[in-house]
C-alpha positions as CSV (number, residue, x, y, z in Angstrom):
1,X,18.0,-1.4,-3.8
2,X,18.5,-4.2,-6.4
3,X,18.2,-3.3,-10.1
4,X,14.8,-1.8,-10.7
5,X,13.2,-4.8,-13.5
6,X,10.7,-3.6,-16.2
7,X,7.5,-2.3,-14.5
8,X,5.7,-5.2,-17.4
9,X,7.8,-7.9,-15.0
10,X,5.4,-7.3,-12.1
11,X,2.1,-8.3,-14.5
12,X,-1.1,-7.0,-14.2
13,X,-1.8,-8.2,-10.0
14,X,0.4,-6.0,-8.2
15,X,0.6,-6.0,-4.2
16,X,2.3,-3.0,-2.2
17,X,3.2,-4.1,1.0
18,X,4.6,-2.2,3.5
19,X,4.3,-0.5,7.3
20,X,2.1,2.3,8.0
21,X,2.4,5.5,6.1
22,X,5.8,4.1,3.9
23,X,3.7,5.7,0.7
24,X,2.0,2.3,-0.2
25,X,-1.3,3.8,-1.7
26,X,0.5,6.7,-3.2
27,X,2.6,4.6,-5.3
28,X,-0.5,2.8,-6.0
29,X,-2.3,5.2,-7.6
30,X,0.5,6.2,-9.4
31,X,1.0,2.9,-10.6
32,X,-2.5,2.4,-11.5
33,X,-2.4,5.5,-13.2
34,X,0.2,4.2,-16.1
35,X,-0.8,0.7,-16.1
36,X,-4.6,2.3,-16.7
37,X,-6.0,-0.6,-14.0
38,X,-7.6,0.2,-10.6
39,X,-5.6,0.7,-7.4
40,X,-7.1,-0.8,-4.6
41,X,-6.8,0.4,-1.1
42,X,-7.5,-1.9,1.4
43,X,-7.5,0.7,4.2
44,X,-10.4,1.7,2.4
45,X,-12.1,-1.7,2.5
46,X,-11.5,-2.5,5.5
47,X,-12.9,0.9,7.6
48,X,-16.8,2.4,7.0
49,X,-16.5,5.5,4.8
50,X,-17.4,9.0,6.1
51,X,-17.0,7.8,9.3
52,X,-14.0,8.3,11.3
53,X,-11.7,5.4,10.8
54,X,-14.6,3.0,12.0
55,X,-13.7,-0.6,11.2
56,X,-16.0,-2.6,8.7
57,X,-17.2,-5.9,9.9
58,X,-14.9,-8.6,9.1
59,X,-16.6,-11.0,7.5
60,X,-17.3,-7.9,5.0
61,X,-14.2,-6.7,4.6
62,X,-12.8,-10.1,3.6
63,X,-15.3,-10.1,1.2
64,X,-14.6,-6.8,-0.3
65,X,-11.0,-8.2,-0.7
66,X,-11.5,-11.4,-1.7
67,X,-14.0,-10.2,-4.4
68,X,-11.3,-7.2,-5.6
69,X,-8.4,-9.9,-5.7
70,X,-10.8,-12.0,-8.3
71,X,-10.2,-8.9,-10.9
72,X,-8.4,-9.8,-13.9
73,X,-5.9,-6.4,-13.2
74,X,-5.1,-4.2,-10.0
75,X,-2.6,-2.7,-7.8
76,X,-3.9,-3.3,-4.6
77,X,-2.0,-1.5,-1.3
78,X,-2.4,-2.6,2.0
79,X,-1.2,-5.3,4.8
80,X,-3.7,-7.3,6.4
81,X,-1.9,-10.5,7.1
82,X,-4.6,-13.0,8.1
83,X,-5.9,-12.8,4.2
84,X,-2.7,-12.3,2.3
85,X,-3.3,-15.8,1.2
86,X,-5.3,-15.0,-1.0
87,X,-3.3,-11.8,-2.7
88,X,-0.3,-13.9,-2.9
89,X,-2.4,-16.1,-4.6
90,X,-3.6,-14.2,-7.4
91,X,-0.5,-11.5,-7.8
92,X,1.7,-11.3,-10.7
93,X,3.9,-9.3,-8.5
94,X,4.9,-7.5,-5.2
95,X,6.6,-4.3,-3.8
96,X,7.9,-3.6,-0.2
97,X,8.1,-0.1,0.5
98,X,9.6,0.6,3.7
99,X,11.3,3.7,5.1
100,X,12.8,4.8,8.6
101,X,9.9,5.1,11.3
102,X,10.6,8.7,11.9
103,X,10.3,9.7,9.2
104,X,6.8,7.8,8.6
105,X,5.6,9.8,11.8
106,X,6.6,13.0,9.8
107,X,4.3,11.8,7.4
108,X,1.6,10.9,9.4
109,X,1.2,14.0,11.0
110,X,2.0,16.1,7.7
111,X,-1.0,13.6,6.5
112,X,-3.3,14.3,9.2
113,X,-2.4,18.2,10.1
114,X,-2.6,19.8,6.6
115,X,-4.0,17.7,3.7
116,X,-7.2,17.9,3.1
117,X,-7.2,15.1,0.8
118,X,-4.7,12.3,0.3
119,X,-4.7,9.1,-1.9
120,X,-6.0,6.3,-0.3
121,X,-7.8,8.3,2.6
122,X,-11.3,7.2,3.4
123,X,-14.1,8.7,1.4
124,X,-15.9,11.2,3.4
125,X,-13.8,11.2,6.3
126,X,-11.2,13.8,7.4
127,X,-8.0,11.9,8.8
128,X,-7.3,13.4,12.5
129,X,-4.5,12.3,14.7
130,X,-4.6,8.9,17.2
131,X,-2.8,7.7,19.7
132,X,-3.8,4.4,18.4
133,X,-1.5,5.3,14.9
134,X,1.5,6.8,16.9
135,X,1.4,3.6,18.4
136,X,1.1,1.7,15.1
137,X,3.7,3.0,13.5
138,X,6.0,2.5,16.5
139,X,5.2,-1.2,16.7
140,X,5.6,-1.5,12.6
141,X,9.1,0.1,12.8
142,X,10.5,-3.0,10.3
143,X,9.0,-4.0,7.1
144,X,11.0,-7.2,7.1
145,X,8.3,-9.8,7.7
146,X,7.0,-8.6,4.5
147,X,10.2,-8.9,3.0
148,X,10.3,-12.0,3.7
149,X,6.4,-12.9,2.2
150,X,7.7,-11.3,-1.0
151,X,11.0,-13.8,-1.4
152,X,8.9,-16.8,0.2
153,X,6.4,-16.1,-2.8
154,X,8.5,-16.5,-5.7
155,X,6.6,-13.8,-7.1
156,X,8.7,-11.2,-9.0
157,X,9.3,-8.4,-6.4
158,X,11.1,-5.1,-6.0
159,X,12.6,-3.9,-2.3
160,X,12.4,-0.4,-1.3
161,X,14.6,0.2,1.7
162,X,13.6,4.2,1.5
163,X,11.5,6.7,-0.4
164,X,14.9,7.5,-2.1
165,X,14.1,4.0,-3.9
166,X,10.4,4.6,-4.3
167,X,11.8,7.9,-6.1
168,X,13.9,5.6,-8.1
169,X,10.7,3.5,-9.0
170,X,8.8,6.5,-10.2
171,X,11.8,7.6,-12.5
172,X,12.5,4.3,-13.9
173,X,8.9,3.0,-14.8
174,X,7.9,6.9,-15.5
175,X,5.0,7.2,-13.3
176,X,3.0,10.2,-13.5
177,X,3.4,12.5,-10.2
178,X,1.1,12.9,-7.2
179,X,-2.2,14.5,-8.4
């Protein structure tokens, strides 16, 4: 990982990009939580709470996000590529977490067989394992497309190979733990 810049460096619009279950919203929270803005999961916009992982209709979702990127302050987790236009357009700053696949499928299934409640999980829902997510996650082995969005951007941005660098991010901008 390059040399972690002061968390101020990243401004007050703050993307986390990244593949499936690399700890995006989790580092968003945490984030959030020190910055005092809102973290924004777009997981979350984009599916219909308390259901079970139901997708929203488009057209609404992009307006949820579209709306949410309009806020003066956020750090807003989540891919979505056909309205990344937009974040890139408003962020102060971006961070690509990836990690190995395997061990994202540890997470995933540590995620979905024992907690009860996780950041960024969908209100009222109770996460349950897919076929469709195995899948995911074996298709989204590489984060370096977003790696590339975050240099093509000029945008100040930080590179997290592996969770040992997102651990480096926590201890260097002092983010308060998982709650």
């Amino acid at each position: 990982m390059q040399t972690i810049p002061p968390l101020a460096d990243l401004g007050r619009r703050i993307m986390i990009l990244g593949p499936t279950n690399s700890g995006k919203s989790t580092l968003a929270d945490a984030m959030a939580r020190k910055l005092g803005i809102e973290a924004i999961h777009l997981d979350v916009f984009s599916h219909i709470p308390g259901t079970n992982w139901v997708p929203r209709d488009k057209a609404e979702f992009r307006a949820l996000h579209d709306a949410a990127t309009l806020e003066d302050a956020w750090v807003m987790d989540g891919n979505y590529t056909d309205i990344m236009p937009q974040r890139f357009a408003r962020a102060t700053g971006v961070i690509v977490i990836d990690d190995h696949f395997l061990k994202r499928y540890v997470r995933y299934f540590r995620r979905t067989l024992f907690q009860k409640q996780r950041v960024g999980a969908l209100p009222g829902s109770r996460d349950s394992v897919k076929w469709l997510m195995i899948n995911w996650i074996w298709k989204t082995r590489n984060a370096g497309k977003y790696r590339r969005m975050a240099a093509e951007s000029g945008l100040p941005s930080v590179i997290c190979h592996s969770l040992k660098d997102v651990n480096a991010l926590y201890a260097a901008w002092a983010l308060p733990p998982l709650r």
